[in-house]
C-alpha positions as CSV (number, residue, x, y, z in Angstrom):
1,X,120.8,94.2,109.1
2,X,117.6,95.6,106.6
3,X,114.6,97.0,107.9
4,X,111.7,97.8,106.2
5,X,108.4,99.7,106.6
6,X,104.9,99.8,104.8
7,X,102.9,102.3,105.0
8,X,99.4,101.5,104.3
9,X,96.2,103.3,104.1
10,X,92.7,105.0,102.7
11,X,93.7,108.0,99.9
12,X,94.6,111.1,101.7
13,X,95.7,109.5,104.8
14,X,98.8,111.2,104.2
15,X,101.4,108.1,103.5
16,X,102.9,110.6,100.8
17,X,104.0,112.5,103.5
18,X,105.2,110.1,106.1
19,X,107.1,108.2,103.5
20,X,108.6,111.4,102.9
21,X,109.2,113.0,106.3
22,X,111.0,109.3,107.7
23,X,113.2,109.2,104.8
24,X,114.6,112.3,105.6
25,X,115.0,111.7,109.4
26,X,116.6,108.6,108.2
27,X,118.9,110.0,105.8
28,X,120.1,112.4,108.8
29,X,121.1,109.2,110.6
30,X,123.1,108.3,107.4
31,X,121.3,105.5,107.2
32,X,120.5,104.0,103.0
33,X,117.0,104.6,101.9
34,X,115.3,102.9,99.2
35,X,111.3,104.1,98.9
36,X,109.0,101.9,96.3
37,X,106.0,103.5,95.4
38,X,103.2,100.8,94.6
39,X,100.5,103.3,94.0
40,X,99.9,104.0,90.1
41,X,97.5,106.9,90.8
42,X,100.1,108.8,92.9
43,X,101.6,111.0,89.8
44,X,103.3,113.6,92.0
45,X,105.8,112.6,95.0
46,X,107.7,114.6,96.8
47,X,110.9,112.6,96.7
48,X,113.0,110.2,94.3
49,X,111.4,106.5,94.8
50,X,113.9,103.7,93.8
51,X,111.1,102.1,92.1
52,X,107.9,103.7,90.8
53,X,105.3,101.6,89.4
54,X,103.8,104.5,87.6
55,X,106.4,104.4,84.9
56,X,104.9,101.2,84.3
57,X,101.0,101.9,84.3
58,X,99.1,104.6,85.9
59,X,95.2,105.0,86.1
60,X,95.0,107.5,83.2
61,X,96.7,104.7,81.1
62,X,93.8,102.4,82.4
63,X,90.6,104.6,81.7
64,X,91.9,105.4,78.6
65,X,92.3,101.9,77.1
66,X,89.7,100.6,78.4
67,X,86.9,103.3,78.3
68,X,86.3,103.4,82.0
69,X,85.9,106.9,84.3
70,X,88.1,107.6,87.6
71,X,86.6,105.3,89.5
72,X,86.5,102.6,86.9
73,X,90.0,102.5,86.7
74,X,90.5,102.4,89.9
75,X,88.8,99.1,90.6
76,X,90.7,97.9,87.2
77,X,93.7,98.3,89.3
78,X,92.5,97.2,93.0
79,X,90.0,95.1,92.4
80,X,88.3,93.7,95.7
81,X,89.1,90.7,97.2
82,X,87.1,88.0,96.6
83,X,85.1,86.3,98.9
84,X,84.5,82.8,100.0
């Protein structure tokens, strides 16, 4: 059987972390882990992720090609959902 987890949440809500701190409790049950990190402006993780979307684009990459600041980039990447 595969179970899976998402951990979602504001910047700094500390997701880093409790990706990080379940892996290794599950790991001690000898259970496989696989972590995917979706977040492209997360450039430093604690652990190996089995996929990183940052090797793909990060918000540096953004900004720079198209001119925008931090925040810019940001809503590049996330833009809000639109309403109806």
């Amino acid at each position: 059987m595969i179970h899976g987890q998402l951990a979602i949440g504001p910047p700094g809500s500390e997701k880093t972390a409790y990706c990080h701190a379940m892996s290794e409790f599950l790991r001690g049950l000898r259970r496989k882990v696989a972590i995917i990190n979706l977040d492209p402006a997360n450039d430093v993780l604690p652990y190996e992720a089995s996929v990183d979307i940052s090797h793909l684009i990060t918000v540096k990459n953004v900004t720079q090609h198209i001119k925008l600041g931090p925040n810019g980039g940001h809503m590049k990447l996330y833009p809000p959902p639109k309403t109806t």
